[in-house]
Structures are given as C-alpha cells and as structure tokens.
N, C-alpha and C positions, 0 to 999 in steps of 0.2 A: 476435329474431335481428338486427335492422339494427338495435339499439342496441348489440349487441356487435362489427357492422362499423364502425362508427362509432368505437368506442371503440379497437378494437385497432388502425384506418386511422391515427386521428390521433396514437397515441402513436409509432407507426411512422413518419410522417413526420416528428413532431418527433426522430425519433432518426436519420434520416436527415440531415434539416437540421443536427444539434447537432454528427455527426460531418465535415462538410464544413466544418461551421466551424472545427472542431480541429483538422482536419487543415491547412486552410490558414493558421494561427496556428503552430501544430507547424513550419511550415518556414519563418515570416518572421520568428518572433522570435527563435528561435538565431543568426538570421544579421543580426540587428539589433544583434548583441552591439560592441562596439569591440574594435579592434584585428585585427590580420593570422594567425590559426592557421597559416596555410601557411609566412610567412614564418617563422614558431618551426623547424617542421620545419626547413628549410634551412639555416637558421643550425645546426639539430643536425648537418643531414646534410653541411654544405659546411664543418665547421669541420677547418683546417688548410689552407685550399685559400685561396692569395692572389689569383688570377686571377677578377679582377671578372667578366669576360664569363663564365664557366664557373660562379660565384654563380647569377648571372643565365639563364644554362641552365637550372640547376637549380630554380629558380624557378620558372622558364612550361613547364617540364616536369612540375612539383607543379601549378600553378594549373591546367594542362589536363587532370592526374590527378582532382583533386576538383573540375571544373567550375566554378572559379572565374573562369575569364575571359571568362563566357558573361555576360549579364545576369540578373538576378533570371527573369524572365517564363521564358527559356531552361532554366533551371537547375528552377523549379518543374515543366512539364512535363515533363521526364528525370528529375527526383522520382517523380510521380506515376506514369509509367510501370514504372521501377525496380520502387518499390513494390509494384504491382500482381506484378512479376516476384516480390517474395519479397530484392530485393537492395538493401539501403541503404547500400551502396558502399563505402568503407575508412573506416576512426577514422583519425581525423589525428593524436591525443593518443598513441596506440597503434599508428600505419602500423607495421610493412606489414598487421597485424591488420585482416580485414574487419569490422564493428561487427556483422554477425549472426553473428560468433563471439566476440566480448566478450558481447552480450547472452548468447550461449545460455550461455557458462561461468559466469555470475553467476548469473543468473535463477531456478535453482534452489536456488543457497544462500539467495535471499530467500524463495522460497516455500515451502522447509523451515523455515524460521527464524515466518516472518508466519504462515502457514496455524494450525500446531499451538497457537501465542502466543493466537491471535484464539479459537479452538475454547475453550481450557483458562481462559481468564481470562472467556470468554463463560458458561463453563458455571458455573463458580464465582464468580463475581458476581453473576450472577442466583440461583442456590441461597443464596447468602448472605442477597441482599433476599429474596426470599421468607419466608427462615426471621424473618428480620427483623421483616417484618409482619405474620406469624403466631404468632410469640413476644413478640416486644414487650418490654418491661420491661430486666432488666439484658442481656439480649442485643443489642436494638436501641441501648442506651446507649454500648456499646460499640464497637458494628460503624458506628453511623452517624459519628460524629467521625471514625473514622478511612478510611471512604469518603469522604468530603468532603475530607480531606486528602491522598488518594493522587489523587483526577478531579482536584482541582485543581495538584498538582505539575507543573514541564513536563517532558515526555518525557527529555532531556538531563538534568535535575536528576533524576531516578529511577535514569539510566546511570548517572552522575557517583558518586553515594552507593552502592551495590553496587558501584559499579570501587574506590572508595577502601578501602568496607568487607571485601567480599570476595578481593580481587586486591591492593592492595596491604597493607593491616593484616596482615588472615590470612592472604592469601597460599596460601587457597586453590585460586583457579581463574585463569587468567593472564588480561593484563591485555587483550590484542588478539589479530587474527585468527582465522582459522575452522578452523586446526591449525599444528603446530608449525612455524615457521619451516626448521627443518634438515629437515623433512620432505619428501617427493613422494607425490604421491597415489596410493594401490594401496589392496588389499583385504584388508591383515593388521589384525590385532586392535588390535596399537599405533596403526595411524593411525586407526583407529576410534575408538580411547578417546579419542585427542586431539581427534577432530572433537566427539565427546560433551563433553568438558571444555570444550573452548572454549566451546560453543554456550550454558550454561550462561546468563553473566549476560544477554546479549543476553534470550534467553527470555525470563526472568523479568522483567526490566524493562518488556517489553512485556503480561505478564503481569498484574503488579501495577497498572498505570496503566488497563488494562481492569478489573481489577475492579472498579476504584473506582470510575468512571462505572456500569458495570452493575448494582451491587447497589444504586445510590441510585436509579435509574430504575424496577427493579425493586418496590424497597418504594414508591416514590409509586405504581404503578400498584397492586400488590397490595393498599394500603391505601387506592383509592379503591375496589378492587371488592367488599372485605370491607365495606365501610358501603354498597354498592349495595343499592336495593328491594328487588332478587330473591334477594338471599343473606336477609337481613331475613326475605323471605315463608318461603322455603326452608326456616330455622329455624322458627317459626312454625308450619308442618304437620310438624314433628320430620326433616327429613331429616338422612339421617346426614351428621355434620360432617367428615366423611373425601372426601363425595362435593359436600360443598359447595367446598373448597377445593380439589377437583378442576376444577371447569368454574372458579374463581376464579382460579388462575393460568396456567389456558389461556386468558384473556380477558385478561389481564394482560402474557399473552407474548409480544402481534400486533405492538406498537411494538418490544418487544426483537430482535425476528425483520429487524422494519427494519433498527432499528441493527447488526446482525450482518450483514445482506446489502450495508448502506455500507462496514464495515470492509473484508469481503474485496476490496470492487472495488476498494476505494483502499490497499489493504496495501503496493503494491508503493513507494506514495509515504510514506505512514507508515513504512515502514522505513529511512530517507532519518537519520534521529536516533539510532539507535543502531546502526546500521552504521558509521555515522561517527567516534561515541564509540566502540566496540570495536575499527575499524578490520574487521569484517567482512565478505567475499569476495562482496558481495550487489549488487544493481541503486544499492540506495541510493550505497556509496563510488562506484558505475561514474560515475553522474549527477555527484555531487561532482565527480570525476576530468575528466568531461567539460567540465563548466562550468569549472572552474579551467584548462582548456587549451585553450579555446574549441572543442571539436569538435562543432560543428552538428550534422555528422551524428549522431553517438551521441546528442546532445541530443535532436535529430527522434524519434530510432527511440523512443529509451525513452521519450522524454512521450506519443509516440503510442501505444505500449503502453497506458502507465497509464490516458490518455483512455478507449482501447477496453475497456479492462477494467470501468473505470467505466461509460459508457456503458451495458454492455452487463449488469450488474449492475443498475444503475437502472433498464433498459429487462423486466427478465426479472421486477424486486420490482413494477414496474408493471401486467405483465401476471398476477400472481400476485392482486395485490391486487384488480384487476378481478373475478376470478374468484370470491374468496372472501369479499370484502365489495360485494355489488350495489349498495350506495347510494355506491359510489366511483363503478363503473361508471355510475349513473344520473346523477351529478351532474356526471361530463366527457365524455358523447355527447354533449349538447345542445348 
C-alpha cells in the first residue's frame, strides 16, 4: 500500500510542478515575441483619422484594453487570476472577438477532424503489422517498404500530394476549407455534404502517416513476441495456434496503447500541418493566425490548452501503467 502512495504522490507532484512551469512559459514567451500587436490594431482602427493626439487616444485606450501598460509582473497576476475566472481576455488579431470564443468555434472542428484520423489510422496500422508478422512472406514484402515510406514522409508532404492529386488533377474534393465558401452554417443536407466533402483529404493524410508508423512498430513488437520462450513452450505442449497469437498480440499492444495515448494528448498540436495545408476551420489555422498577428493572448490560451491536454494524458497513461505493470510501479516508488 505505501508503495502505491509513493508512487501515485510523486507522479502527482511532478505533474503539478510540470504544469506551473507551462503555465508560466505559456504567458512570457508570447509576449517575448517582437514587435507592437496593439499598435497593428490601431493603425487598423485610426486609419483615416489625421489627428495625431486622437491616434494616440486610441492607443492607451487599446494598451489599457489588453493590459499592456501594466508591467510584465502586473499583467502575469491578472493572467493568473483571469484564468482561474475561465476569461483570457479579447484576441487582438480578431478584437472585438473574446479568444474564448475563437477557441470554442475552432476547437471542435480540430477534434472532429484529429479524434476519428488518430482512432482509424491507429486501428489499421496496427491490424496491418500484425497481419504482417504473422503472415510473413509476400504480404510483409509488400506492406513493410511501403510503411517505412508513408512514417517517414513529412506531414505537409503527405497534404501536398492528395491536395495536388486529389483536388487539383481530379478535382475530386476541393482544395481548402471546412465547407463551401458561399455557405453559412445550418443543418440542411447540402451544408452537411460539404462539411463531408471538405473533411475528406485533411483525414486521410492524417490517416495515412499514422498508419505507417503503427504497423511498423506493430510487426517489430508482434515478431519479437512470436520468437519468445513462452509462445516456443506453448507450441511444444500443442496449444492451439489461434490462442497462442491471442495472448501474442495483446502483449504486443502495451507500447501501441502508449503511442495512442501520446497521439490524443498532442492531437490538438499535430493538427497544426494540415489545417494549414487545407486551410481548415481548426485550433491549428487559429494558432497560425495568432502567431502571424502577434496575439499573446490567443497564443497563451491555446498552447495552454495543448500543455494541459498533454499533461494530463501523460499523467492518466502513468497512472494506468502503474497499475497494470507492478515492476513499473516497483522501480519509481523507491
């Protein structure tokens, strides 16, 4: 019992610790950025107006909106505060838009888009490796070349090649966004199909570049557990080969399970590459948008997102692992 307080105290604390550290990086390095965000707005907002003092109104009327004229120290308390309220104050890039209403109107197009991608490319890369190192011969010949060629592609080059092949050549599925430009968003059938149509190459790109890591990690594990002692002994006293490649690729699938519990924390930063490429309605373009327009705030919000997502993913596959492998738990109480 006090090696599993020990165990569950100290992963606790480092998860405590880990998030006070992001969270105070979260708010000093957006605003380590160069240049003036505030001044942008004003020149947007004062353009036609000759009257320098009335510029300049406008200005320290902005700078005392987004608590720019406060000090760093000033400004990080009324953060922290904020925060805690739920409010992380207006987008600059986007004023008069408060940034917890930029996040919430994105947020779900990313995690309709990452969620289902991570799930479908998870499940089918791993059924591939398996089938892989249990068929062997012209199957594995086939499927391993070109699993090594889709992990190692980069994300952008996976977008790129579907945007050119599919969107522009055939001119099957359009090229960007997450529904048709002339449209607004309601619940008829047409804007449905287009949300479907769009969604399209986004998916699969994300799709494809999961498989290919998956099913190669997949067959290294499946085909160290097939040459293990205990499958060896198992044949040996005739058990059936249906029940041995049963406990084989559930002892196969503990790392897989890993790497599927890193993807989801970090989905929302992985979508960052082909949101971009498709120009899609997600967290990824918001962050783009933000950093290209220097707004801190929406910077802050969404990497603190991501952090906590991460985090708290890292902190739950921790507490899982504990549980279900005791020589994890026995070798970081001590």
């Amino acid at each position: 019992m006090k090696e599993y307080r020990n165990y569950y105290l100290k992963k606790f604390i480092w998860f405590i610790v880990t998030l006070q550290c992001a969270f105070i990086l979260n708010f000093i390095l957006p605003r380590l950025m160069p240049g003036d965000p505030v001044a942008a707005i004003v020149a947007r907002m004062a353009q036609g107006m000759s009257n320098a003092t009335g510029v300049q109104a406008v200005y320290e009327q902005y700078t005392k909106l987004f608590g720019t004229d406060k000090s760093m120290i000033e400004q990080f308390l009324i953060y922290i505060r904020n925060v805690f309220h739920g409010d992380f104050g207006y987008s600059i890039s986007q004023y008069p838009r408060t940034v917890a209403d930029v996040i919430q109107s994105s947020i779900w197009w990313t995690v309709a888009l990452q969620f289902p991608a991570i799930i479908v490319g998870w499940i089918l890369g791993n059924t591939l490796g398996a089938l892989a190192a249990y068929l062997r011969k012209g199957f594995d010949r086939v499927l391993l070349p070109i699993s090594i060629f889709l992990s190692n592609l980069p994300a952008f080059g996976m977008a790129v090649v579907l945007l050119v092949i599919f969107a522009v050549d055939l001119n099957w599925f359009p090229t960007s966004g997450g529904y048709g430009f002339d449209m607004i968003p309601n619940t008829s059938w047409e804007f449905v199909w287009s949300v479907i149509v769009h969604y399209q190459l986004p998916f699969w790109s994300i799709v494809l570049i999961t498989i290919g890591g998956q099913a190669i990690g997949m067959r290294s594990m499946a085909i160290y557990e097939l040459n293990a002692d205990y499958v060896k002994y198992a044949r040996f006293l005739g058990v059936k080969d249906s029940k041995i490649i049963r406990y084989v690729f559930r002892n196969a699938m503990l790392p897989q399970v890993t790497g599927l519990a890193q993807s989801i924390g970090t989905m929302v930063g992985g979508a960052l590459v082909a949101e971009i490429i498709f120009s899609y309605p997600g967290l990824g373009s918001t962050i783009l948008t933000a950093v290209l327009g220097g707004d801190y705030p929406l910077i802050s919000a969404t990497t603190l997102i991501i952090t906590i997502m991460t985090l708290i993913a890292f902190f739950v596959l921790e507490i899982v692992y504990g549980m279900i492998d005791p020589r994890v738990k026995a070798a970081q109480s001590e």
